[in-house]
N, C-alpha and C positions, 0 to 999 in steps of 0.2 A: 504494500500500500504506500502512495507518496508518500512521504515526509511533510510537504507544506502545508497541507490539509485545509485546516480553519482558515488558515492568514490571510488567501485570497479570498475569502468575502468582504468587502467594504465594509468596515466595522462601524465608523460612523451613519451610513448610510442606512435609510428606513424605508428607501422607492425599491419597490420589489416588480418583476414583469409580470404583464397579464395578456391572455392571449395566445397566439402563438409560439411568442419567447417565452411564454410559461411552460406552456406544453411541450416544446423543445429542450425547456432546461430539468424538465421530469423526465423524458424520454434518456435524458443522457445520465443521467444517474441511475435510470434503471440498468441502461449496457453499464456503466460504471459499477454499479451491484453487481451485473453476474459475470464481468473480467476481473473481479476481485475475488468471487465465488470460485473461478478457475483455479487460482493460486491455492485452492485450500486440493483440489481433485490434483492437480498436476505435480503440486509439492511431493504430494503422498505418492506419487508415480516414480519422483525424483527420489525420495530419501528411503526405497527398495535397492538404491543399486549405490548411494554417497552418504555417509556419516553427516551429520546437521554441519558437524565446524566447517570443512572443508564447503561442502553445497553452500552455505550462505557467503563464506566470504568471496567465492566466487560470484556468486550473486551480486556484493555487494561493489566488486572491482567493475563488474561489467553495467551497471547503475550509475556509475560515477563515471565513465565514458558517454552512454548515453543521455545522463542530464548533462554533460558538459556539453553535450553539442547541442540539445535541448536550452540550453542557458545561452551559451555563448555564440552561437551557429543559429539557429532556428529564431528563438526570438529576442535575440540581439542585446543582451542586458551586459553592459559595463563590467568590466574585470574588474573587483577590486579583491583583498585580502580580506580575510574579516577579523573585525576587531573582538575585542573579549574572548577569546576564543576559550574559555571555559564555558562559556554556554553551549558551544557548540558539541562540546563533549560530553556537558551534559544532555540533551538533546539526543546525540548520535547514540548515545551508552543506553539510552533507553529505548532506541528503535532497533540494536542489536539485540537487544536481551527478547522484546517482541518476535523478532525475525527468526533468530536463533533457536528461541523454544518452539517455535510453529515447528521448524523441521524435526525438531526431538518428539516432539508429541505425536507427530505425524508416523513416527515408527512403534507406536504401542497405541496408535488409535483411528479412527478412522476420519478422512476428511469432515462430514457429515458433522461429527462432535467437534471438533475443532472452530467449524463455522458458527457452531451454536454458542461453543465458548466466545468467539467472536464477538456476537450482539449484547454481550454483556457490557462491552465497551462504553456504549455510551452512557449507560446508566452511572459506571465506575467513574468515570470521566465528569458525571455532573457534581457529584460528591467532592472530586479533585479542584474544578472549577469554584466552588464554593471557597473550598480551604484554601487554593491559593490567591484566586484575583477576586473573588466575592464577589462570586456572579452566581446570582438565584436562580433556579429553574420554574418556570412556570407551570401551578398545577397541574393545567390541562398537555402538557408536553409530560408533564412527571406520571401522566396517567398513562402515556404512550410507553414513556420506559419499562413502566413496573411492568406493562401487561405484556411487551417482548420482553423482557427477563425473565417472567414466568414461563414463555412459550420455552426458551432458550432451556431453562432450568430442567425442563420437564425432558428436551431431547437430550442434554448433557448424563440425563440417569437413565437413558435407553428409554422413555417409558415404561420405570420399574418399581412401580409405587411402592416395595420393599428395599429396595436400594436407595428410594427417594430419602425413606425413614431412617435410615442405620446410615447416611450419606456415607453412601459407599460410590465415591467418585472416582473414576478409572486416573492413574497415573498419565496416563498420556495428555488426559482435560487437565486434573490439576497441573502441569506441568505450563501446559502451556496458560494457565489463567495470572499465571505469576509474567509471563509477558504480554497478556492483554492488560494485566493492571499498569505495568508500566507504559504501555501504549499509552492506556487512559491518563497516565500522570501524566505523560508529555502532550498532550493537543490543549490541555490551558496554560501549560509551561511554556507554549508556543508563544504563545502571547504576549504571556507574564517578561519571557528573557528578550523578546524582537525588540531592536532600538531605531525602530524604521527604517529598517533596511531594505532595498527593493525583495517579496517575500519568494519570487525565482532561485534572486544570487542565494537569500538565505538558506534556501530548501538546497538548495545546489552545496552547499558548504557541509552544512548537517551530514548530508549524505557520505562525502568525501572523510568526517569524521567521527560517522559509524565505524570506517573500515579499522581504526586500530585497534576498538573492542574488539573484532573478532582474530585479528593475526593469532592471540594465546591457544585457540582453540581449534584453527582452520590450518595457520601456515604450517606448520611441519606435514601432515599431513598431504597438502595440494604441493608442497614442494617433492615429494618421490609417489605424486599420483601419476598414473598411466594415461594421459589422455586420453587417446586413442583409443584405448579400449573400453570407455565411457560407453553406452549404449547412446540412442539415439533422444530417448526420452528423457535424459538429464541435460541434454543441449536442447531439448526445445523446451523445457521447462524454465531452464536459465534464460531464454531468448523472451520467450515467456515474460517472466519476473524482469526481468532488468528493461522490457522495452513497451509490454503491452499495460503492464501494471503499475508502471511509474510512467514514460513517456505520454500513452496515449491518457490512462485515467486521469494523471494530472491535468491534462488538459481539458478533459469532460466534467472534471471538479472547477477546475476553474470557472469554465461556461455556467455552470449551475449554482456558482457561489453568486456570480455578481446577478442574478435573477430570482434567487429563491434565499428563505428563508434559512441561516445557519444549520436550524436547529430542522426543518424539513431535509435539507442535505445531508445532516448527520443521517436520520433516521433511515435512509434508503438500505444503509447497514443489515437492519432487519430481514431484508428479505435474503441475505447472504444463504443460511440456510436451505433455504425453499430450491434456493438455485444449486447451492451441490448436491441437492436429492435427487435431480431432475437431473445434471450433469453428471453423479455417479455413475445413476440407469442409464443415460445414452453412452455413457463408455463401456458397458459391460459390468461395468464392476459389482450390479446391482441393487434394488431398490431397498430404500428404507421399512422398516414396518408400520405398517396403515397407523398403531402409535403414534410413531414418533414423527411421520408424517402430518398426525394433527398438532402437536406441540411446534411443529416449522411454524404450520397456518396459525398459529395464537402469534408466533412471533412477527408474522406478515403484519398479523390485524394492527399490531401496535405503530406499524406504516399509513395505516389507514385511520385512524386515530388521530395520527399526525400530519394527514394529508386534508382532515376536516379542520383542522384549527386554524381561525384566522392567522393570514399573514399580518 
């Protein structure tokens, strides 16, 4: 998922579109939902045949190629170095630790949970918003949360109303929720550390230092890796991740920031879910249980929820 995230919405700004730029800027975060839904199917493809360190910091080299020409080639934003650069590392230290456990989790669980643990995000994220910049969430959005964490909740315990009770949560979910938490900590950190920087170059920087959180636990490994004999599915998964789910979504997040609502842009999240149940089943890998398929749709509803609330 990009890095820059929230930043490109006009935060002073309260004119939202109507119309066709409306319908255009939902349209694009619903594709923006299910190429991020990808990343949850394709990861789990990718981390059958590469350990999480080595798979991400590769990931993370070929991200940082990609926005740079995204930044500096595509849409033209000024070189500069960036200043403070402990934000940056704080920032980057939390989009590894995100990135990193997706691919661990991904090897004790299945995409399907992972994306469920996902829509927790934004729930986690309004709690963090609070504590750090003291930004309230509004009731009727906080009814949208609760009611996708409950969908979320219910598919993270397989729809196992006895596993619900004894919170018997698989290692692969809890693993990976200690990097949606940190996820959740960094999108009002975003905020909180920006000192107006154009929010491109910023995302662009972030990115470049994610990569030295992961050298500890990727470089030795990718350095006596066998390229070549990689299969086919971890280079297109890496093509994948480094070009369709940072290059293109950022720019579908963008489109949808400066038209819609923050807080309706976050929510498209939700249907993350719905779409790797649907993208399992078209790859073969098989369907969810009619269960845990209705716990996706509780998480959908909290889109729709959030789709009636005034802008």
């Amino acid at each position: 998922m990009p890095p820059p995230g929230p930043s490109l919405a006009p935060a002073l700004s309260n004119v939202h579109a109507r119309g066709r730029e409306k319908l255009l800027a939902h349209l694009a975060m619903l594709l923006f939902a299910a190429l991020i839904a990808g990343s949850f199917s394709f990861g789990g493809m990718a981390a059958q045949h590469l350990d999480a360190g080595p798979l991400t910091l590769m990931r993370y080299l070929m991200t940082v190629a990609v926005m740079g020409v995204l930044t500096f080639w595509i849409m033209r934003v000024p070189f500069a170095l960036p200043r403070a650069v402990w934000r940056y590392a704080v920032l980057g230290g939390l989009i590894a630790t995100y990135m990193l456990t997706m691919f661990i989790a991904l090897e004790f669980t299945s995409p399907v949970q992972t994306g469920a643990v996902f829509t927790l995000m934004p729930l986690i994220s309004a709690g963090f918003a609070l504590t750090f910049i003291g930004q309230r969430t509004r009731p009727d959005v906080l009814v949208a949360l609760v009611t996708a964490g409950l969908g979320a909740i219910w598919v993270i315990f397989r729809a196992d109303v006895q596993a619900l009770l004894s919170f018997d949560i698989g290692r692969g979910e809890l693993i990976f929720l200690a990097g949606v938490i940190g996820h959740a900590a960094y999108v009002p950190l975003l905020r909180k550390l920006s000192r107006g920087e154009n929010p491109v170059l910023f995302g662009f920087w972030i990115i470049v230092f994610t990569v030295p959180w992961l050298v500890p636990t990727g470089a030795r490994e990718l350095i006596s890796l066998e390229f070549r004999a990689l299969p086919l599915s971890v280079w297109a998964t890496l093509a994948y991740l480094s070009i369709v789910t940072t290059a293109f979504t950022f720019l579908l997040l963008q489109y949808a920031s400066m038209r819609l609502p923050a807080a309706k842009v976050l929510g498209y999240g939700y249907l993350t879910p719905s779409f790797v149940i649907v993208l399992e089943g078209l790859l073969g890998h098989g369907w969810a249980a009619p269960a845990v398929i209705l716990g996706a749709l509780v998480t959908a509803a909290g889109l729709i929820v959030m789709g009636l609330v005034k802008d």
